[in-house]
N, C-alpha and C positions, 0 to 999 in steps of 0.2 A: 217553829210551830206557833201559832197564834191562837193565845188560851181568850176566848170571849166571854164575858159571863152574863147570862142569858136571862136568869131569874134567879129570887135568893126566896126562897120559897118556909113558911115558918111550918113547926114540927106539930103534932105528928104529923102525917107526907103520907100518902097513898095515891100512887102513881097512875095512872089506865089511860092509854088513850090521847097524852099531854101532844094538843098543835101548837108545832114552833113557826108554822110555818109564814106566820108573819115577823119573824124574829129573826128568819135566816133566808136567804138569798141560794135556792138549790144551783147552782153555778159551777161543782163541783165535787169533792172528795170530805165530807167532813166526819168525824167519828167524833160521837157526844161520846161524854162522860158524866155520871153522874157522881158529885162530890159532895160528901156527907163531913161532917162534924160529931165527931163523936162525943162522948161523956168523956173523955181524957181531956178532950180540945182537940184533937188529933183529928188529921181527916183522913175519911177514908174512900176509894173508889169503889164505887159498886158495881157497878156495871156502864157498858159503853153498844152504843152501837153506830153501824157506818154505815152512813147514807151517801151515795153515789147519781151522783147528775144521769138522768136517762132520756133529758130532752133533747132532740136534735136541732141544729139551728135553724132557723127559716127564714123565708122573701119571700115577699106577697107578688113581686116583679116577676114576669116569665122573661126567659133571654131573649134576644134579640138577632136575627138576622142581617148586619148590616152589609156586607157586600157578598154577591155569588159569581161566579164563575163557571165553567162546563165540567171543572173537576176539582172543587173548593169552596167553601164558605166561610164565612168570618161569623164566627159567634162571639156577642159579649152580654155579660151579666151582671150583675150587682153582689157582693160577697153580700152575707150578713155582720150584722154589728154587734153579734153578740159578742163578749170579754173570751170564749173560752172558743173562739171559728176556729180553726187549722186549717184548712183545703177543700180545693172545689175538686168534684170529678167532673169532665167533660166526656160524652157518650154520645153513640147515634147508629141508628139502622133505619133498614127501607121502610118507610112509613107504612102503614099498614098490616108489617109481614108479622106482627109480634112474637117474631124471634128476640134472640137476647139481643142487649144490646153489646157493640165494640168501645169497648173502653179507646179512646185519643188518648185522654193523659190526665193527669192529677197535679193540680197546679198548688202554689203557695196564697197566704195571704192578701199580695198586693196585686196578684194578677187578675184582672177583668175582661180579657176577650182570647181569643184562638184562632185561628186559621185550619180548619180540616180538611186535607190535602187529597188526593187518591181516589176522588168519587166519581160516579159513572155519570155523564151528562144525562140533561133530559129526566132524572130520576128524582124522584119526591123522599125526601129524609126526612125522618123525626131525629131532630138532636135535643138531647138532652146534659141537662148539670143538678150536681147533688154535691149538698154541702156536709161537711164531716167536722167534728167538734177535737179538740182533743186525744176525750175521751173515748173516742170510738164512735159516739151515734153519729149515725147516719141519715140526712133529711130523704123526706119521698122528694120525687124526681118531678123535674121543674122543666118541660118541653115545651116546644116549638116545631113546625114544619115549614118545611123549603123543599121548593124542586131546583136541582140543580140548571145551568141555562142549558139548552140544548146545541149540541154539535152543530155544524153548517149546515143547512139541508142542500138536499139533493134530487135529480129525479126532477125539479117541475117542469110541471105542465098544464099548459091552459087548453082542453079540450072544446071550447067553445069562443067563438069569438066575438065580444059585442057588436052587434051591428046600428041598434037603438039606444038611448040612456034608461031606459026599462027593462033592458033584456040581461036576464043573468047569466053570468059564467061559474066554470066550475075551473078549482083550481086544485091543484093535488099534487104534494111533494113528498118525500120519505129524509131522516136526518137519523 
């Protein structure tokens, strides 16, 4: 345990309200104590309280979709640089359906990108990633959309044939 001494404050003392909060670095788990001197010389503790980190980490960056596929995407991010990051979660559903999202996987500190495998072609996702500290907090969620590439198509057909370079055709396939 690492004792810091924060102020030495002269007597009489009447307490209310005291901001440390340029004096301490919320980053963590820290329990004051307050240490008095008594009229022996003796000290004594009076009281202590525990303040606990409730920020979650952040990126200002949104992920990245760098390569797609008909049933795959490569997503990559940026961790945060905060002291106390633990893990990214990586997530994703049909863009629009605001159903919940499908957890992919929960990665470590060094990992930066993913491959999500199993998706239906031709289909528009929202993926997302959310960052988790340690201590539990959890950042709001950091997305992106992608359509997946579409299957071969199939089915064409040119219903009309140009006969002029002004004349339109009409073209119509199914995939």
């Amino acid at each position: 345990m690492v004792i810091k001494r924060l102020r030495e404050l002269p007597a009489p003392l009447f307490l209310e309200n005291v901001d440390l909060s340029n004096e301490i670095k919320l980053d963590g788990v820290y329990k004051l104590s307050l240490i008095i001197k008594n009229m022996n010389g003796k000290y004594d503790t009076l009281t202590y309280a525990t303040i606990v980190d409730t920020t979650p980490p952040t990126v200002s960056e949104k992920p990245k979709i760098t390569e797609t596929t008909t049933q795959s995407v490569k997503i990559e991010w940026t961790n945060p640089t905060v002291i106390d990051f633990d893990k990214t979660e990586v997530m994703y559903r049909v863009a629009g359906s605001n159903t919940d999202y499908t957890s992919f996987n929960i990665y470590g500190k060094t990992t930066t990108s993913a491959t999500i495998t199993g998706l239906s072609s031709g289909t528009n996702y929202e993926f997302a990633v959310s960052y988790r500290d340690i201590y539990g907090n959890k950042s709001e969620l950091n997305s992106v959309t992608q359509y997946t590439r579409p299957s071969q198509f199939s089915n064409f057909t040119l219903s009309k044939h140009a006969t002029s370079p002004t004349q339109k055709i009409n073209i119509a396939w199914t995939y």
